[in-house]
C-alpha positions, -999 to 999 in steps of 0.1 A, spaced: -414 127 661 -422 113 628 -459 108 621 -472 87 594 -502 88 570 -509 58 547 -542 66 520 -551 49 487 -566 15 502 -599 1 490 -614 -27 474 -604 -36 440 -612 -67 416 -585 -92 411 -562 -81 385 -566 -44 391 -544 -13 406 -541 7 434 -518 33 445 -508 35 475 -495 66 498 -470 73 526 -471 108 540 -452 121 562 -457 154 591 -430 166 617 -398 154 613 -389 153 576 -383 118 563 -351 123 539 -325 104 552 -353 79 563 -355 46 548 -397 34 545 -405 3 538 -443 -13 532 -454 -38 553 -484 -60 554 -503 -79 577 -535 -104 569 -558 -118 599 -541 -144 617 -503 -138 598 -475 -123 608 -464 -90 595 -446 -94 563 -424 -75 545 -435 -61 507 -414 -35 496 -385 -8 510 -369 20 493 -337 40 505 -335 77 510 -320 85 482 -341 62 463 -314 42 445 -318 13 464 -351 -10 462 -363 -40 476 -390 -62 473 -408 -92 485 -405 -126 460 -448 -127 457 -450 -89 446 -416 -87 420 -429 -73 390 -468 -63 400 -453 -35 431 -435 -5 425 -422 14 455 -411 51 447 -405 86 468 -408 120 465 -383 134 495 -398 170 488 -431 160 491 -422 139 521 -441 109 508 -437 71 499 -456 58 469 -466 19 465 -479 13 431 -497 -21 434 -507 -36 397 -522 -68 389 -536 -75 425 -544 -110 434 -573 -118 466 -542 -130 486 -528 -93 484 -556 -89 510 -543 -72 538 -539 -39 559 -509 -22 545 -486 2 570 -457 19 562 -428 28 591 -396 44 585 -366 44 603 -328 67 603 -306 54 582 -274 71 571 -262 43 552 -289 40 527 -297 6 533 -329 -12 528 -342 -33 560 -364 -60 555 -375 -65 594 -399 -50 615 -378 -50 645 -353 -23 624 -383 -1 618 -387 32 642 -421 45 632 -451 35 621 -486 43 607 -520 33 614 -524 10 578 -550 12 552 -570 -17 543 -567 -34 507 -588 -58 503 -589 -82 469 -621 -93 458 -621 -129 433 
């Protein structure tokens, strides 16, 4: 099994940073493409941001181009989401999940997404 650690939420004033982190225990995640997800109260869970194992290969949502850097450390077994110039509607519990993917493709679905973690809370204050 693959379990999943996410760390680096908190509450931050518009227009700052936060750096989010992905770790990962057990099963090591190279190989493993982890995307960051997002979900607000009473949305769906949307996509943000997705990196390939071999880390050649982003992709990113159209409202966080430019602001979100996603980055990983395969040795350290952990997924990085820099998050810059935060707006309020950034506001939302952040999870990362990971899935096997020999192909080194990044999904943009939940549904293609094998595990999961528990999320850690940004919240955006105006």
């Amino acid at each position: 099994q693959v379990q999943l650690v996410e760390s680096g939420g908190g509450l931050v004033q518009a227009g700052g940073s936060l750096r989010l982190s992905c770790a990962a225990s057990g099963r090591t995640v190279s190989r493993y493409v982890v995307g960051w997800f997002r979900q607000a109260p009473g949305k769906e869970r949307e996509f943000v941001a997705g990196i390939s194992w071999s880390g050649g290969a982003t992709e990113y949502a159209v409202s966080v181009k430019g602001r979100f850097t996603i980055s990983r450390d395969n040795d350290k077994n952990t997924v990085y989401l820099q998050m810059n110039s935060l707006k309020p509607e950034d506001t939302a519990v952040y999870s990362c999940a990971a899935e096997y993917n020999p192909y080194n493709i990044v999904r943009v679905t939940t549904t293609a997404y094998d595990y999961w973690g528990q999320g850690t809370q940004v919240t955006v204050s105006s």
